[in-house]
The first five atom37 places (N, CA, C, CB, O) and aatype in JSON, in Angstrom:
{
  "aatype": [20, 20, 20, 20, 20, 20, 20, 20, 20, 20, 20, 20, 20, 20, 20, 20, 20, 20, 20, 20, 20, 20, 20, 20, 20, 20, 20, 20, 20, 20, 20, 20, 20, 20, 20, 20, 20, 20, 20, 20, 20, 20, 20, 20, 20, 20, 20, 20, 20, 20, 20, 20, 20, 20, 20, 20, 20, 20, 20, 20, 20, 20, 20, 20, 20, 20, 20, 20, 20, 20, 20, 20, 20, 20, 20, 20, 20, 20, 20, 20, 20, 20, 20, 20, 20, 20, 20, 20, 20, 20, 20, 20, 20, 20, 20, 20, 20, 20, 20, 20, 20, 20, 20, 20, 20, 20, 20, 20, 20, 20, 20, 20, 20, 20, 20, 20, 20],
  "atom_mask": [
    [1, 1, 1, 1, 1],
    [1, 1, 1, 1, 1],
    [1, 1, 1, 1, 1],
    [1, 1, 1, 1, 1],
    [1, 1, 1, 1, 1],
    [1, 1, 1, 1, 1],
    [1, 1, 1, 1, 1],
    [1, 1, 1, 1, 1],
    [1, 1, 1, 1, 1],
    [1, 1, 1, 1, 1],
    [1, 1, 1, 1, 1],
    [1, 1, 1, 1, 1],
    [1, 1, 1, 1, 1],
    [1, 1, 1, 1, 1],
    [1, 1, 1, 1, 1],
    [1, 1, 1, 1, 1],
    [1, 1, 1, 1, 1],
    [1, 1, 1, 1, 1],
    [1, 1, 1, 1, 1],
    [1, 1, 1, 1, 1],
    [1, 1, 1, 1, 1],
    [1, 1, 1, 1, 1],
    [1, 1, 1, 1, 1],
    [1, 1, 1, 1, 1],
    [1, 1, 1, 1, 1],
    [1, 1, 1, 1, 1],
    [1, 1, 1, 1, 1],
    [1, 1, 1, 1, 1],
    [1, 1, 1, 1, 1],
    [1, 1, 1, 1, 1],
    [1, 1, 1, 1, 1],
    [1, 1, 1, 1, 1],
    [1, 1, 1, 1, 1],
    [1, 1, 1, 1, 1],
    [1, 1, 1, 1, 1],
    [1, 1, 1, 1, 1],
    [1, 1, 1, 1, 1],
    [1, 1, 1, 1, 1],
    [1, 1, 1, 1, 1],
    [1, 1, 1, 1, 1],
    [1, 1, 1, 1, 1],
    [1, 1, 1, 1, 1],
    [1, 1, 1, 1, 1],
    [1, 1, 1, 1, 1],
    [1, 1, 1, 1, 1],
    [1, 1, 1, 1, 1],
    [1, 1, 1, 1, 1],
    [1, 1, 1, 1, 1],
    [1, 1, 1, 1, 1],
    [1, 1, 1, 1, 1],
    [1, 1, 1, 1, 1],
    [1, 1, 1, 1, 1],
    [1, 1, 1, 1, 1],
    [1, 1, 1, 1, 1],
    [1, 1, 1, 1, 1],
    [1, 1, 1, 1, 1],
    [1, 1, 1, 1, 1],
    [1, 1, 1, 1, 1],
    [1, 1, 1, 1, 1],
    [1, 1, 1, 1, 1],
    [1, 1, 1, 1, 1],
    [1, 1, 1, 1, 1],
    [1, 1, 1, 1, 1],
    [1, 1, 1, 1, 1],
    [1, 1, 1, 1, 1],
    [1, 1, 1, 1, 1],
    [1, 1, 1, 1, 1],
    [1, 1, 1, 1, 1],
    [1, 1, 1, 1, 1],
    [1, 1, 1, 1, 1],
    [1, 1, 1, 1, 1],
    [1, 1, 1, 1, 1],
    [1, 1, 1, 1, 1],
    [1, 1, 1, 1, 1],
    [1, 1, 1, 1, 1],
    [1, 1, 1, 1, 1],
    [1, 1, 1, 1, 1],
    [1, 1, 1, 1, 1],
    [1, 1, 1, 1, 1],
    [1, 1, 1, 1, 1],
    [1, 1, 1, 1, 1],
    [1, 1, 1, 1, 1],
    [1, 1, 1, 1, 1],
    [1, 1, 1, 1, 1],
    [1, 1, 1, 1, 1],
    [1, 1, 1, 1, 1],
    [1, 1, 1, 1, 1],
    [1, 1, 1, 1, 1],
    [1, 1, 1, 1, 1],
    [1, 1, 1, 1, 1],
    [1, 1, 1, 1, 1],
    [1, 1, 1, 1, 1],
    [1, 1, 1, 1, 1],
    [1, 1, 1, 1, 1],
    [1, 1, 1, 1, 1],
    [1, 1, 1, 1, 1],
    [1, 1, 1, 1, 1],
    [1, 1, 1, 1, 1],
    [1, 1, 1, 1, 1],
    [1, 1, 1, 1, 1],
    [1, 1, 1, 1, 1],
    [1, 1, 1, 1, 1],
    [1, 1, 1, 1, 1],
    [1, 1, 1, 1, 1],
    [1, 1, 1, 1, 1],
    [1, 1, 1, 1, 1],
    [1, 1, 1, 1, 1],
    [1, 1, 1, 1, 1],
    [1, 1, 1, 1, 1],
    [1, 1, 1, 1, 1],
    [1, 1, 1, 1, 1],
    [1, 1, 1, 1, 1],
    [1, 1, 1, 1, 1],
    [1, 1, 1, 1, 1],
    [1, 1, 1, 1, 1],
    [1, 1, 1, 1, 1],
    [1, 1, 1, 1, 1]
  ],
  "atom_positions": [
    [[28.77, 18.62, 26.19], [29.33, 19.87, 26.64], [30.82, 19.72, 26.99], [28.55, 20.4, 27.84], [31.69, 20.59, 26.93]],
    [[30.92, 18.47, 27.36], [32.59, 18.73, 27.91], [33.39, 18.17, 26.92], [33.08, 17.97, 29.43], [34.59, 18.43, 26.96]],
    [[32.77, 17.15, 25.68], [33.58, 17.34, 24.77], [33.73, 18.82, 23.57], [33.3, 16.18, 24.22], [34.58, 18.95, 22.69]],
    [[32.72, 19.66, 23.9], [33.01, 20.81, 23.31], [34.14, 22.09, 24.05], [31.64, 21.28, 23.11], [34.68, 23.02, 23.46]],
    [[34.19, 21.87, 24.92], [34.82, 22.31, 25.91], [36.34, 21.47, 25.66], [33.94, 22.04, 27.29], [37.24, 22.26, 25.39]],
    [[36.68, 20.26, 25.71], [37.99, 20.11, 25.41], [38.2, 20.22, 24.02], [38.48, 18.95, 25.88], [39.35, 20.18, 23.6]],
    [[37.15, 20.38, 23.15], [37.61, 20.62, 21.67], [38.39, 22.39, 21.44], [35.96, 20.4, 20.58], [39.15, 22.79, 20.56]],
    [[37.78, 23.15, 22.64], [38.06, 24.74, 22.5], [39.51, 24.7, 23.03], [36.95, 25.86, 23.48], [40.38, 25.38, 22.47]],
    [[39.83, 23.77, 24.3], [40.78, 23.6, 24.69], [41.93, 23.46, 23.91], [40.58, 22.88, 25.29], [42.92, 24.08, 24.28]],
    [[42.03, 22.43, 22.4], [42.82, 21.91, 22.12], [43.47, 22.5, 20.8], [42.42, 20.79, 22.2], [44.54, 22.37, 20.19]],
    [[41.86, 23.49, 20.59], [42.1, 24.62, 19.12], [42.67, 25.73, 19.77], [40.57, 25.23, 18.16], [43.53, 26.28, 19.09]],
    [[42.4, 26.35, 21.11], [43.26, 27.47, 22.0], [44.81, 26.7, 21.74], [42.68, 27.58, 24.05], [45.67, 27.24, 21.04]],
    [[44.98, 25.62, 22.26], [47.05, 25.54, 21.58], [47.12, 25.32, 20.68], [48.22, 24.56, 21.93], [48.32, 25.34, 20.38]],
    [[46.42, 25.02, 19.76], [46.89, 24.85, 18.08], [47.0, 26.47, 17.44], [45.46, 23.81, 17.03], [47.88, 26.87, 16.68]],
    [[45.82, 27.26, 17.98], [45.85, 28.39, 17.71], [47.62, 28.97, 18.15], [44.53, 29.02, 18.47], [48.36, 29.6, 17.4]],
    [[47.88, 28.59, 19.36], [48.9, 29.76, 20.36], [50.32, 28.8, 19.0], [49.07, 29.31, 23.2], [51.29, 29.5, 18.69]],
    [[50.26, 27.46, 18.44], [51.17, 27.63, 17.81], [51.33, 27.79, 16.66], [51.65, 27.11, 18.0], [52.39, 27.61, 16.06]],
    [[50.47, 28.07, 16.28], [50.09, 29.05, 14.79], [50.8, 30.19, 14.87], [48.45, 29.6, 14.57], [51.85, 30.51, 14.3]],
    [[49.84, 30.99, 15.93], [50.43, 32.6, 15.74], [51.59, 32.65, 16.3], [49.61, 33.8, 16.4], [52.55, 33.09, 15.66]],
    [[51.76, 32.04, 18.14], [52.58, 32.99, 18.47], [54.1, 32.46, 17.54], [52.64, 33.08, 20.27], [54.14, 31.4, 16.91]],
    [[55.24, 33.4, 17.63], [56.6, 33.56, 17.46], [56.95, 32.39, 17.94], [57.26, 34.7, 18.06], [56.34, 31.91, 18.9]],
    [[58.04, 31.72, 17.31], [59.09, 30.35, 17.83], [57.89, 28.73, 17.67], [59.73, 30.71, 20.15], [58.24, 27.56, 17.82]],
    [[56.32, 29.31, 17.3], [55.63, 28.02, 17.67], [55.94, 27.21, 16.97], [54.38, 27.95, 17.7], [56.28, 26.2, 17.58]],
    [[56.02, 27.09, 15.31], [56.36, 26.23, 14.55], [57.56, 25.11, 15.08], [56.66, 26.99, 13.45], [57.23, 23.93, 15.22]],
    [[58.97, 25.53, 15.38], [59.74, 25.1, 15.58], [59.48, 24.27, 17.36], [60.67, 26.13, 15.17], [60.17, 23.28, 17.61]],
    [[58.87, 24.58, 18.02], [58.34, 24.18, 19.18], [57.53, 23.14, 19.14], [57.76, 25.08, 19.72], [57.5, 22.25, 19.99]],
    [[56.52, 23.27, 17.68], [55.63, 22.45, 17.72], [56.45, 20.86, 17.06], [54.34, 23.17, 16.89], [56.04, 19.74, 17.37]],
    [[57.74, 21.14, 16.05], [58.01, 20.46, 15.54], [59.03, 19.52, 16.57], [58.31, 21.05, 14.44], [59.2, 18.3, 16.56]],
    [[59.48, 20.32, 17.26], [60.23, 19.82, 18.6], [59.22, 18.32, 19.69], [60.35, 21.61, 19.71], [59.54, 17.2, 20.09]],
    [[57.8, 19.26, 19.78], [57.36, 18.27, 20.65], [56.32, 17.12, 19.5], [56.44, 19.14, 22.07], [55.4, 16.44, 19.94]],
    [[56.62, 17.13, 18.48], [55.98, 16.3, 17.53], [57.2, 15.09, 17.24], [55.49, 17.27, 16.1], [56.94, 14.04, 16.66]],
    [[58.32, 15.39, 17.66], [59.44, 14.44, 17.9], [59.47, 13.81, 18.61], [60.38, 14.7, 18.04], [59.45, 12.58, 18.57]],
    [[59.53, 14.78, 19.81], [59.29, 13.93, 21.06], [58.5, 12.78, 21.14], [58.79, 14.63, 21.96], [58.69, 11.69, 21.67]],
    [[57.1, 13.51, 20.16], [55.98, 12.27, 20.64], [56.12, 11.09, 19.85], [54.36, 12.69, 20.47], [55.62, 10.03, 20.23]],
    [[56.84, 11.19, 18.65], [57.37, 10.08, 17.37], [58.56, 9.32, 18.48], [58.3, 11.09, 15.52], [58.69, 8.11, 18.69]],
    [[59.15, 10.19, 18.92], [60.37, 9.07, 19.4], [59.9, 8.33, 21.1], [62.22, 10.18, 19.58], [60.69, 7.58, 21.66]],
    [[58.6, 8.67, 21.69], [58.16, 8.26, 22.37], [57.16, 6.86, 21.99], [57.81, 9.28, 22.85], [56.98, 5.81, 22.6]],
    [[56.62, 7.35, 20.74], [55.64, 6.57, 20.15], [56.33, 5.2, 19.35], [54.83, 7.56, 19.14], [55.58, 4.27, 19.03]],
    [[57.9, 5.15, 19.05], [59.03, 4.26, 18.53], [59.16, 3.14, 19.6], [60.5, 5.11, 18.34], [58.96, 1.93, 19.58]],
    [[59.73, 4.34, 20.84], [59.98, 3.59, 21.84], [59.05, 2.32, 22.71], [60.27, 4.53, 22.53], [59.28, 1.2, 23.17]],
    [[57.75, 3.36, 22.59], [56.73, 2.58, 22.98], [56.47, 0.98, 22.61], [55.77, 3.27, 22.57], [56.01, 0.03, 23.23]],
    [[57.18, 1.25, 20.78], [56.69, -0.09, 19.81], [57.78, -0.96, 20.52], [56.86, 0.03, 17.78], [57.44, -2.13, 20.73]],
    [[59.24, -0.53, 20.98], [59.91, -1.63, 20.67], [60.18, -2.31, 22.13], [61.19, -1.27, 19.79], [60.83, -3.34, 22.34]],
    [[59.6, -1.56, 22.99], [59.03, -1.69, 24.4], [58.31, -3.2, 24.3], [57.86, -0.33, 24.82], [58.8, -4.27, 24.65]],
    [[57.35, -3.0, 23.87], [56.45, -4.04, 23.31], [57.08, -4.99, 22.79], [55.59, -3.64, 22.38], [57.27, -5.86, 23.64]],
    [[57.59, -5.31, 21.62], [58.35, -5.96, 20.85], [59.41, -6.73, 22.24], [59.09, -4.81, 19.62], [59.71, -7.93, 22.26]],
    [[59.73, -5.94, 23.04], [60.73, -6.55, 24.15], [59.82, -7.56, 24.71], [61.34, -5.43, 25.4], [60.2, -8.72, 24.88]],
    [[58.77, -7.21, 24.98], [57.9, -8.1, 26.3], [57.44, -9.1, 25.33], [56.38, -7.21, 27.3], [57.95, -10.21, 25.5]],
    [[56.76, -9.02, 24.55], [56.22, -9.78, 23.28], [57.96, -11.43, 23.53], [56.31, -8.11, 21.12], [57.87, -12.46, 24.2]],
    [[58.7, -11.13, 23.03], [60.03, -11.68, 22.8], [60.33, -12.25, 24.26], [61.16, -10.51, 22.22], [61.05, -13.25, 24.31]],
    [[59.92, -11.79, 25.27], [60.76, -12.47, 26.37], [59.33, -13.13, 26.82], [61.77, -11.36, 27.64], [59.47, -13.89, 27.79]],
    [[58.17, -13.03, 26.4], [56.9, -13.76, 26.97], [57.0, -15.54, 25.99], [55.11, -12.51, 26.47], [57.07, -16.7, 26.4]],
    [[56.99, -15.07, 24.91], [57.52, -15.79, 23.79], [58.42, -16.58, 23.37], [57.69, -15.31, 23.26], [58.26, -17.4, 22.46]],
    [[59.39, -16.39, 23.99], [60.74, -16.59, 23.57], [60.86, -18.29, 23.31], [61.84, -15.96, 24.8], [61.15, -18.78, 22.21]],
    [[60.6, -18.99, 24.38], [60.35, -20.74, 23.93], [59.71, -21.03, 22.43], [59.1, -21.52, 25.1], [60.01, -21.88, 21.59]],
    [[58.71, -19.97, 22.44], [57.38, -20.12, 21.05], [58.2, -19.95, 20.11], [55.97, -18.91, 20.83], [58.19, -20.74, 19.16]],
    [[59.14, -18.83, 20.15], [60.14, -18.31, 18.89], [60.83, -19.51, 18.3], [61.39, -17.2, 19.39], [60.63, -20.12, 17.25]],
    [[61.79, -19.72, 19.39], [62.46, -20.8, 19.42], [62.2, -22.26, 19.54], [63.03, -20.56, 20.12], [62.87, -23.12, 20.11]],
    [[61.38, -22.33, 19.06], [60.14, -23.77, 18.71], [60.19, -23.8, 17.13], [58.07, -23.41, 19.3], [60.17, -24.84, 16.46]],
    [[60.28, -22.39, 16.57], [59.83, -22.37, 14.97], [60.45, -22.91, 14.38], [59.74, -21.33, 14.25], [61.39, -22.98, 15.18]],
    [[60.89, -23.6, 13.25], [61.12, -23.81, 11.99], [62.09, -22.8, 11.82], [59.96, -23.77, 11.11], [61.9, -21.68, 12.29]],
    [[63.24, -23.12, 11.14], [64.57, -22.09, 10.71], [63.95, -21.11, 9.74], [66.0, -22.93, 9.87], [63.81, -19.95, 10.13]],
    [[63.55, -21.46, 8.45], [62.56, -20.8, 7.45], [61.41, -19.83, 8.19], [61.77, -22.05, 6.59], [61.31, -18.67, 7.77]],
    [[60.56, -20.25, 9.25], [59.48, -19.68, 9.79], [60.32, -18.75, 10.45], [58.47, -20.55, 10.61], [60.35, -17.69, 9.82]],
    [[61.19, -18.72, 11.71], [61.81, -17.66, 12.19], [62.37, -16.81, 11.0], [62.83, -18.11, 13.16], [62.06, -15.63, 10.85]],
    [[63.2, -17.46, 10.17], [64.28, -16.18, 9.2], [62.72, -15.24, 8.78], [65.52, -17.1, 7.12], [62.62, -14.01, 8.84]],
    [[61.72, -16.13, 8.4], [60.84, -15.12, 7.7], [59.94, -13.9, 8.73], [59.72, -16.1, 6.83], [59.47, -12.86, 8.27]],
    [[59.86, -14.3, 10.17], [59.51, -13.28, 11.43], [60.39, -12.72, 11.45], [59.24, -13.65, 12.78], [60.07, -11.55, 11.67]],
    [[61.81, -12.86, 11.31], [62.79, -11.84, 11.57], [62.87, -11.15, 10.63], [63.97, -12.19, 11.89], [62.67, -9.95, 10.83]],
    [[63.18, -11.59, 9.25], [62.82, -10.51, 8.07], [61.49, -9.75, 8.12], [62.79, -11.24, 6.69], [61.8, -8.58, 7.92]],
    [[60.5, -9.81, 8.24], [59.31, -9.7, 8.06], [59.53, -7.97, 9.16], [58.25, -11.32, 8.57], [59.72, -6.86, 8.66]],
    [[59.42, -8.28, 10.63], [59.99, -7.32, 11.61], [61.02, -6.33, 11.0], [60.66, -8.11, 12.76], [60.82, -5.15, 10.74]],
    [[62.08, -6.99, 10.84], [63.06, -5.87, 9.59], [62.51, -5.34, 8.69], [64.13, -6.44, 8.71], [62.47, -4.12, 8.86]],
    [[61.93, -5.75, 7.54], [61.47, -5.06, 6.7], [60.01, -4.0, 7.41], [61.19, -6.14, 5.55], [59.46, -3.07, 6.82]],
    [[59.79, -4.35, 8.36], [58.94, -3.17, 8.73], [59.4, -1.67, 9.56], [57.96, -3.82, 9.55], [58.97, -0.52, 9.46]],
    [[60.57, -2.33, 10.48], [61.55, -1.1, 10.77], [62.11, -0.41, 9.8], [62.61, -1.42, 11.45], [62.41, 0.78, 9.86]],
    [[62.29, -1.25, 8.76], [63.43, -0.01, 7.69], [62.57, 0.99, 7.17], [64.29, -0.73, 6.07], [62.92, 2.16, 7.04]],
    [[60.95, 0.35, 6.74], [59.94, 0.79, 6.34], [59.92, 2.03, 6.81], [58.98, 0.08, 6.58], [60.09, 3.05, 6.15]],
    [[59.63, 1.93, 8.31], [59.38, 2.98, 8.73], [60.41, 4.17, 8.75], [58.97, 2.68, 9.76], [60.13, 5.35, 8.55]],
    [[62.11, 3.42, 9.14], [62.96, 4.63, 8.91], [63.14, 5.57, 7.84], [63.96, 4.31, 9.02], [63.68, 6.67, 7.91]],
    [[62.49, 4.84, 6.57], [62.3, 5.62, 5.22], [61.41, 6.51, 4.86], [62.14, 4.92, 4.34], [61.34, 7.24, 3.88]],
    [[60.61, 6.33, 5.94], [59.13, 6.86, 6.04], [58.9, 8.78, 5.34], [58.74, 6.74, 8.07], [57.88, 9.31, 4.9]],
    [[60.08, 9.26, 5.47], [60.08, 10.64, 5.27], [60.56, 10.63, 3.9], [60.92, 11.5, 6.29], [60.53, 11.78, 3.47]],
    [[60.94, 9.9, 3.12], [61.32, 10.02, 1.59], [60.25, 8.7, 1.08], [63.32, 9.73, 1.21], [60.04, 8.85, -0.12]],
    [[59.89, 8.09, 1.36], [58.6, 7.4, 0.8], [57.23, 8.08, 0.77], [58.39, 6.22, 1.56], [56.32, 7.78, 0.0]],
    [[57.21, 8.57, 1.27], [55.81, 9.29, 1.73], [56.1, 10.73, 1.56], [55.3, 8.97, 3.38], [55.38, 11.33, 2.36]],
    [[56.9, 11.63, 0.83], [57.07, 12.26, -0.28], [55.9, 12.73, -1.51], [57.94, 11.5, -0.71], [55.7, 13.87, -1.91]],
    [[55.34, 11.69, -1.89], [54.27, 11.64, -2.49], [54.39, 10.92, -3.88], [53.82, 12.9, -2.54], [55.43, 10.32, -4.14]],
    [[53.32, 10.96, -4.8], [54.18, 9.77, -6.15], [53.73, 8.29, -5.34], [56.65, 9.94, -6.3], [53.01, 7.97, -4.39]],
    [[54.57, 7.62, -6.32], [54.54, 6.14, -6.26], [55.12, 5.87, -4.66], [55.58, 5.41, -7.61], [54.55, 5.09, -3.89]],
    [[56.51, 6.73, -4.25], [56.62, 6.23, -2.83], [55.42, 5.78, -1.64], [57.3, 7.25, -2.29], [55.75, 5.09, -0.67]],
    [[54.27, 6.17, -1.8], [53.09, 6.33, -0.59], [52.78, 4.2, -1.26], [51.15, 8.26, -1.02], [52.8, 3.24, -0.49]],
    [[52.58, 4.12, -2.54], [52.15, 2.78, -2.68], [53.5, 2.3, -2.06], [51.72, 2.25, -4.27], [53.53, 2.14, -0.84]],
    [[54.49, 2.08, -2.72], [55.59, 1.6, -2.3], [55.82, 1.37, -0.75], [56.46, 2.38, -2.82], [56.47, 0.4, -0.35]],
    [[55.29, 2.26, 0.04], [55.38, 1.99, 1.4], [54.1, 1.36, 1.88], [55.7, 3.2, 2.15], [54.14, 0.76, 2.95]],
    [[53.43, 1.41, 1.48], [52.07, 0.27, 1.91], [52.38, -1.04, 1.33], [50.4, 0.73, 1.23], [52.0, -2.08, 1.86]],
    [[52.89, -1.02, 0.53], [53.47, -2.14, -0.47], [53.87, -3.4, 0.72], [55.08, -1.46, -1.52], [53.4, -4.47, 1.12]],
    [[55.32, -2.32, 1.05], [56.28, -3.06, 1.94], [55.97, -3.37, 3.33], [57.42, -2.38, 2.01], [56.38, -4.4, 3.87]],
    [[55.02, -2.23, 4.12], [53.89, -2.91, 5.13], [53.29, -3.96, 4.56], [52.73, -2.01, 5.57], [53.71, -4.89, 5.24]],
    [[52.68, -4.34, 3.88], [51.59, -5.03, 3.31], [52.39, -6.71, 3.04], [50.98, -4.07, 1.73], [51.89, -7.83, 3.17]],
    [[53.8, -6.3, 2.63], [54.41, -7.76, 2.92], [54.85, -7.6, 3.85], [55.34, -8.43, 2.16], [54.41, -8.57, 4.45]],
    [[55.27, -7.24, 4.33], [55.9, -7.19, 6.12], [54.6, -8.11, 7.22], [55.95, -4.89, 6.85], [54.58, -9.15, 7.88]],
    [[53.83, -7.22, 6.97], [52.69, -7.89, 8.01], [51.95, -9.5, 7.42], [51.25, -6.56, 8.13], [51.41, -10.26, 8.23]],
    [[52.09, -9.92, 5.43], [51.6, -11.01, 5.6], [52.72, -11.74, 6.17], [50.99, -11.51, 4.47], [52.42, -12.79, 6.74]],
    [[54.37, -11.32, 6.14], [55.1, -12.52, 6.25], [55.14, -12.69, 7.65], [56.47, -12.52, 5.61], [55.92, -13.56, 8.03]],
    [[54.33, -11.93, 8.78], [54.4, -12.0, 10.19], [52.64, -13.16, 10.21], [54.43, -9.96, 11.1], [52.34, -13.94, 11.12]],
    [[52.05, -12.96, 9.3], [50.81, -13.32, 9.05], [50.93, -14.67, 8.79], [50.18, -12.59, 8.05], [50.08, -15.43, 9.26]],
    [[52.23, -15.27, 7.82], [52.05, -16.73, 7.28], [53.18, -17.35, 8.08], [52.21, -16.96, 5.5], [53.78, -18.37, 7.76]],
    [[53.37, -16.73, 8.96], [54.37, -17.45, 9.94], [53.8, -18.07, 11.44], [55.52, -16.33, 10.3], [54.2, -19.04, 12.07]],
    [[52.51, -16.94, 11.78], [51.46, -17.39, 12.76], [50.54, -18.53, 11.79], [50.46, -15.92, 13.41], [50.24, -19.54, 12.42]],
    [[50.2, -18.51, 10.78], [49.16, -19.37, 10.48], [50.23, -20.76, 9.53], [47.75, -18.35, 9.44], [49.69, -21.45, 8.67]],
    [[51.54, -20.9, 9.85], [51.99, -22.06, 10.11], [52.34, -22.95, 11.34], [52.76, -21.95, 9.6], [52.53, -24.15, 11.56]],
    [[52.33, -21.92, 11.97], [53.03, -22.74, 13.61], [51.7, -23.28, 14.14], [53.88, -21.42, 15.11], [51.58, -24.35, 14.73]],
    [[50.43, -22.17, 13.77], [48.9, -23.15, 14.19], [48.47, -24.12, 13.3], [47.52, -22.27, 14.28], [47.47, -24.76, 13.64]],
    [[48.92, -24.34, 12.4], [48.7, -25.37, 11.6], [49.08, -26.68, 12.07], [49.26, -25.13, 10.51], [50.23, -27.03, 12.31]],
    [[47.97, -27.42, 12.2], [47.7, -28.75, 13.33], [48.35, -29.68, 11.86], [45.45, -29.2, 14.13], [48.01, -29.58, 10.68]],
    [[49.28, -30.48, 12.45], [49.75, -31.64, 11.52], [50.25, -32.34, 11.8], [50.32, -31.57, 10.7], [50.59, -33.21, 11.0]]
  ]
}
């Protein structure tokens, strides 16, 4: 019951920015907000991650870091492109593409530093 009850809740404001006047542009306003909250959030993280870390970083291999630091880059740009990749077409592969190496080269950089030798 009370998840039907917040489901009426949440279609009552989707409804109010449907119909009423100015909603579109309101809605697109606080859909920013929540993207540039939801950015911030990541690199928030990324801060604490880096200063918890930071000895671990700086332990790596010159090659192993350049490739975490590229790896991190190529996933920010990723995302800044995000509105002309995801367009539709080949861009949508193309951007999973470049996630998809982004995250193994964050992937073969953890499963070298654990590599017992």
């Amino acid at each position: 019951m009370v998840a039907a009850r917040n489901f009426l809740i949440v279609a009552l404001i989707a409804l109010g920015f449907w119909a009423l006047p100015g909603g579109a542009p309101t809605l697109n306003v606080i859909l920013a907000l929540l993207t540039m909250g939801f950015f911030a959030a990541i690199a928030f993280l990324g801060y604490r991650l880096y200063r918890e870390h930071r000895f671990t970083i700086d332990s790596l291999e010159t090659t192993q870091r350049a490739v975490l630091y590229g790896s991190i880059a190529l996933a920010i740009l990723t995302f800044a492109a995000s509105s002309r990749l995801l367009n539709g077409g080949a861009g949508i592969i193309v951007w999973l593409a470049l996630l998809g190496i982004a995250a193994y080269g964050v992937f073969w950089v953890f499963q070298r530093y654990s590599r017992y030798e």
